[in-house]
C-alpha positions in Angstrom: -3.2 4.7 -6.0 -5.2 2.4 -4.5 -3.7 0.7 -1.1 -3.4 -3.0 -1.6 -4.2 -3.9 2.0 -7.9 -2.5 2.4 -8.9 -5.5 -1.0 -8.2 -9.0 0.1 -7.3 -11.4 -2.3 -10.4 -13.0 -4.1 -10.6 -16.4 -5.7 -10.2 -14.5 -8.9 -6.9 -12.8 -8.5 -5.6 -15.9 -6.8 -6.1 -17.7 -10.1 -4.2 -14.2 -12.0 -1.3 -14.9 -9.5 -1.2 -18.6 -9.8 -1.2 -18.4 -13.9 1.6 -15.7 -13.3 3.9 -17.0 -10.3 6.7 -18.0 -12.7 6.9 -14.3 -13.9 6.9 -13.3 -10.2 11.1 -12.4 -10.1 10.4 -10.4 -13.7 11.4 -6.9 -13.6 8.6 -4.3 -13.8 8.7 -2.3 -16.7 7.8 1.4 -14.8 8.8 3.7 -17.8 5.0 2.5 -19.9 4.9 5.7 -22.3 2.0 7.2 -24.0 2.5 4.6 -27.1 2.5 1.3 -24.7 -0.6 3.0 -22.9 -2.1 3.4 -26.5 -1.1 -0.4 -27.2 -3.3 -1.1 -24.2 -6.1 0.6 -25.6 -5.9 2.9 -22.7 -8.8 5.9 -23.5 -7.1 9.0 -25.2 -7.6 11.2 -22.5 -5.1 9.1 -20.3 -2.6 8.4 -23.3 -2.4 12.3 -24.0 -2.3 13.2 -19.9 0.4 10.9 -19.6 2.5 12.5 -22.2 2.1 16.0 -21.2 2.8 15.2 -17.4 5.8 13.2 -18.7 6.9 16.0 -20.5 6.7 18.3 -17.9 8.2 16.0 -15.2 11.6 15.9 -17.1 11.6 19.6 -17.3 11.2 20.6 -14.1 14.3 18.4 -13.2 14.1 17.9 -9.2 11.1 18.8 -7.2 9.2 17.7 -4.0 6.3 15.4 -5.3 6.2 15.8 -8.9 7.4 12.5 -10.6 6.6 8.5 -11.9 5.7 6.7 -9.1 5.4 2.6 -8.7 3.4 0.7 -6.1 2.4 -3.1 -7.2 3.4 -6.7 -6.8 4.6 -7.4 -10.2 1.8 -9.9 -11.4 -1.9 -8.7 -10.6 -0.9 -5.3 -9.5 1.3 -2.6 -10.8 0.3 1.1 -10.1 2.1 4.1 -12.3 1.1 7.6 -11.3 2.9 10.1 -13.3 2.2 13.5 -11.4 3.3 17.4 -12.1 2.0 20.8 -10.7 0.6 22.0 -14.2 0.2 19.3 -15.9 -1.9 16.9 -13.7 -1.8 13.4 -13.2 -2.1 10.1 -15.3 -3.0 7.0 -13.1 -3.0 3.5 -14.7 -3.4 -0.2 -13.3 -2.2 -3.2 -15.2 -2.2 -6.6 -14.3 -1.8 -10.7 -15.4 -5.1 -9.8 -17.6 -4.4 -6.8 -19.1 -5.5 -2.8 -17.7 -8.0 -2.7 -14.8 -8.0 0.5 -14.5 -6.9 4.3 -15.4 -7.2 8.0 -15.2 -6.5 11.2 -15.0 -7.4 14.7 -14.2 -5.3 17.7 -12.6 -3.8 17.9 -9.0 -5.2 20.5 -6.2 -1.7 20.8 -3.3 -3.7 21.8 -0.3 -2.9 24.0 2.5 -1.8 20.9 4.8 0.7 19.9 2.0 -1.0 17.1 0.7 -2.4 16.9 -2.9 -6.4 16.4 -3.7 -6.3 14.2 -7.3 -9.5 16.3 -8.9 -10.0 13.2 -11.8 -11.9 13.4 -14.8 -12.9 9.5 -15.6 -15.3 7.6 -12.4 -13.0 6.3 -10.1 -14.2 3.1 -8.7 -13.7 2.0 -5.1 -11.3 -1.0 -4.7 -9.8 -3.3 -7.4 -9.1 -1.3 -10.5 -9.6 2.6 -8.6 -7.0 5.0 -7.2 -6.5 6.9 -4.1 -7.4 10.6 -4.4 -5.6 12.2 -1.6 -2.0 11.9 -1.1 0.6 12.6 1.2 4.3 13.3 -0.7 6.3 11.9 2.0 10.3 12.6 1.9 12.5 10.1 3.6 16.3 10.8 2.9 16.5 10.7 -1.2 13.3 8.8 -1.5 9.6 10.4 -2.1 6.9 8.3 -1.1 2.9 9.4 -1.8 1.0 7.9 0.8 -2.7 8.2 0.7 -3.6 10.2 3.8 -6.0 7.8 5.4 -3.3 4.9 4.9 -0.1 7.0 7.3 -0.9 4.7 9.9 -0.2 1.9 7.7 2.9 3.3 5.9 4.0 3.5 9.6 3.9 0.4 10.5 5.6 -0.8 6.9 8.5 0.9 8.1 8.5 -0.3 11.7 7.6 -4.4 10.4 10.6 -4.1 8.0 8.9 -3.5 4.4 10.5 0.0 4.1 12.7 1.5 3.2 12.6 -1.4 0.3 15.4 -2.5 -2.0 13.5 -3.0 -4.9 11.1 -1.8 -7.4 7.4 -3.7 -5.5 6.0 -2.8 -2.6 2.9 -1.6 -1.2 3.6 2.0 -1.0 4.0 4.3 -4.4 7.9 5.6 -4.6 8.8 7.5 -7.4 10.7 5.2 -9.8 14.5 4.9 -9.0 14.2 5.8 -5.8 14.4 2.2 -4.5 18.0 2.7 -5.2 18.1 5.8 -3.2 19.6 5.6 0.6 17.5 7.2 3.4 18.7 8.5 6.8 17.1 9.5 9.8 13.2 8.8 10.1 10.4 9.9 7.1 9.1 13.5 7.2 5.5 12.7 8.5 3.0 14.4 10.0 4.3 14.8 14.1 1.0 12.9 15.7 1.8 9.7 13.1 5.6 10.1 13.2 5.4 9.6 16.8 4.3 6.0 16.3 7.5 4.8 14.7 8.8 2.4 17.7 12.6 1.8 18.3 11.6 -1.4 20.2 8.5 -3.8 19.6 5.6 -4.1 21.3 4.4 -7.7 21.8 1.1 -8.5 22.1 -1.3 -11.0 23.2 -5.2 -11.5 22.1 -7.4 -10.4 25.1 -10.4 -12.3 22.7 -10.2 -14.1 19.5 -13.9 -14.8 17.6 -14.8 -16.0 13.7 -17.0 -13.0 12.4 -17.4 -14.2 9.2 -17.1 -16.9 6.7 -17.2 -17.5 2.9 -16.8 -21.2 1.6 -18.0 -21.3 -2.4 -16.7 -22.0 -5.5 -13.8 -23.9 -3.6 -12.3 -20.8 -1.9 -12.7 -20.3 1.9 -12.3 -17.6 3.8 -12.8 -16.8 7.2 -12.3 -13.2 8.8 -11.6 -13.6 12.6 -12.2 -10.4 15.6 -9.3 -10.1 17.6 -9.6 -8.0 20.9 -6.5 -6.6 22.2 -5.6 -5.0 25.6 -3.6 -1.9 24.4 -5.1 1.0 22.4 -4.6 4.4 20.9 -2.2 5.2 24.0 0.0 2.6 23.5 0.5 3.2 19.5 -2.0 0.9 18.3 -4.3 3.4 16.5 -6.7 2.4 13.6 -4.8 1.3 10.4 -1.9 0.0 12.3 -1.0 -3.4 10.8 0.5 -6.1 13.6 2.3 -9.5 12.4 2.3 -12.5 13.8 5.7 -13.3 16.0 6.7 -16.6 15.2 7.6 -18.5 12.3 4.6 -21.0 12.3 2.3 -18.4 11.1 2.2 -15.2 8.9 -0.9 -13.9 9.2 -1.7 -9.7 9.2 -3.8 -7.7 11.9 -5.1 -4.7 10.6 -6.6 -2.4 13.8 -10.2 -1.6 12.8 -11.5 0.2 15.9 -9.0 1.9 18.5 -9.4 3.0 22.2 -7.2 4.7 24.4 -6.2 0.9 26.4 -8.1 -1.4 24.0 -8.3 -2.0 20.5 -9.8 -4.5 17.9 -9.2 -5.8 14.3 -9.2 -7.8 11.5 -7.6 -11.3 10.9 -8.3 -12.9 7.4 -7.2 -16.4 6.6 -7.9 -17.9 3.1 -7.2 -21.4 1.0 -8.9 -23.8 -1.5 -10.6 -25.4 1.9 -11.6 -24.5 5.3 -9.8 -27.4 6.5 -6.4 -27.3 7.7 -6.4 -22.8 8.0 -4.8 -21.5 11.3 -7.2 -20.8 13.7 -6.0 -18.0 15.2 -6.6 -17.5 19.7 -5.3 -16.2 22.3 -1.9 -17.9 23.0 -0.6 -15.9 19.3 1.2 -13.2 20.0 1.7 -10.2 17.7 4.1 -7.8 16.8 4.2 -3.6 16.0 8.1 -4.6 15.3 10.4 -1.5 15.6 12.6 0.3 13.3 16.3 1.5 14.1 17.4 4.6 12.1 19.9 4.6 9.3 23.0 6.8 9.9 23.6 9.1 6.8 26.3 8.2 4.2 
């Protein structure tokens, strides 16, 4: 799957969602078989993959990764990965427009316990292209994969509030149904990222706030701001770790590019139809890790 933070909205997809806002509370249909794949002229190879992996997912019965999984937004993205131990893997990416991507291939589980996707189509970076290498990540009843450069991220999902979700979307692929599922304690991660879960939030101000780039064409701005922050790697704030903004006037993301043990920097990206009137991010924001408090088992 690919992670939907790391590709910023373009001008493009901004028209996809506007055309498709009022279909934005639709439910997602997450059980596409190998004859609505076919109806999407997805290639053969992907139609018959999916079928086989389906097959063999409902006769295994339970089992620690192998499943349909769902990541998406309902309207420009919706990510199915149907994955099994013998049978391989079928990826596919449908949107507003149609199928931007697919694929498939056969699955490698490596010695750490995460799974190497070995595909057989060209797997294009970004829009459209799926993650490779996976992390199945147990949390209560609920399996997660997690691509293993994205923890970090996943991390800070759970400690900003957007997981354990209640519903179908997110950012993070869950094997289908298991939005439904209760968790309890904290998700079975790797030690060195699980340690970053925070039962109380660090708030932090901008040591430094620049512009390092802008875009204004086509009657779409965009300006990507450097923000310098006085904690680092020792303090939690390691390099994928997403920070929000703390107060209601603003919603903006900070994704943690570069990481030191006391000092840190990132990524602040604010877009519209015109330059005029964006926030301008400085130094008096203040941003949030957030925190998570566990959920006692029913």
């Amino acid at each position: 799957m690919a992670h939907p933070a790391r590709y910023p909205v373009t001008a493009t997809l901004w028209l996809c969602l506007s055309i498709t806002t009022a279909h934005a509370g639709d439910d997602v249909d997450s059980n596409d078989g190998a004859e609505q794949l076919a109806a999407f002229q997805a290639p053969a190879a992907v139609v018959d993959r999916s079928a086989i992996v389906e097959k063999e997912i409902a006769a295994l019965g339970e089992h620690p990764w192998a499943g349909s999984y769902y990541l998406g937004d309902g309207l420009g993205m919706n990510v199915k990965l149907s994955i099994a131990p013998t049978a391989g893997v079928a990826a596919t990416w449908m949107g507003c427009l149609g199928m931007y991507g697919s694929n498939e291939g056969i699955v490698e589980p490596q010695s750490d316990g995460s799974l190497q996707l070995v595909l057989n189509r060209p797997n294009k970076q970004g829009f459209g292209g799926f993650d490779e290498h996976l992390q199945p990540v147990r949390w209560g009843e609920r399996h997660y994969l997690i691509p293993v450069d994205a923890l970090e991220a996943f991390v800070s999902a759970v400690n900003l509030g957007d997981e354990p979700r209640s519903r179908v979307h997110g950012e993070y692929a869950l094997r289908i149904g298991d939005e439904e599922k209760p968790v309890d304690g904290l998700p079975e991660l790797p030690a060195a990222v699980r340690a970053h879960l925070r039962s109380e939030p660090l708030l932090i101000r901008p040591s430094a706030v620049s512009v390092d780039k802008t875009s204004d064409r086509d009657g779409w701005c965009e300006k990507t701001y450097r923000v310098q922050l006085p904690y680092g790697s020792a303090d939690g704030i390691a390099v994928g770790v997403r920070l929000k903004t703390n107060d209601l006037a603003h919603y903006e993301n900070l994704y943690v590019r570069q990481a030191q043990p006391h000092a840190a920097s990132g990524e602040l990206t604010v877009f519209g139809r015109s330059c005029a009137g964006l926030p301008q991010p400085d130094t008096t924001w203040v941003f949030t890790t957030g925190a998570y408090r566990e959920q006692p088992a029913e």
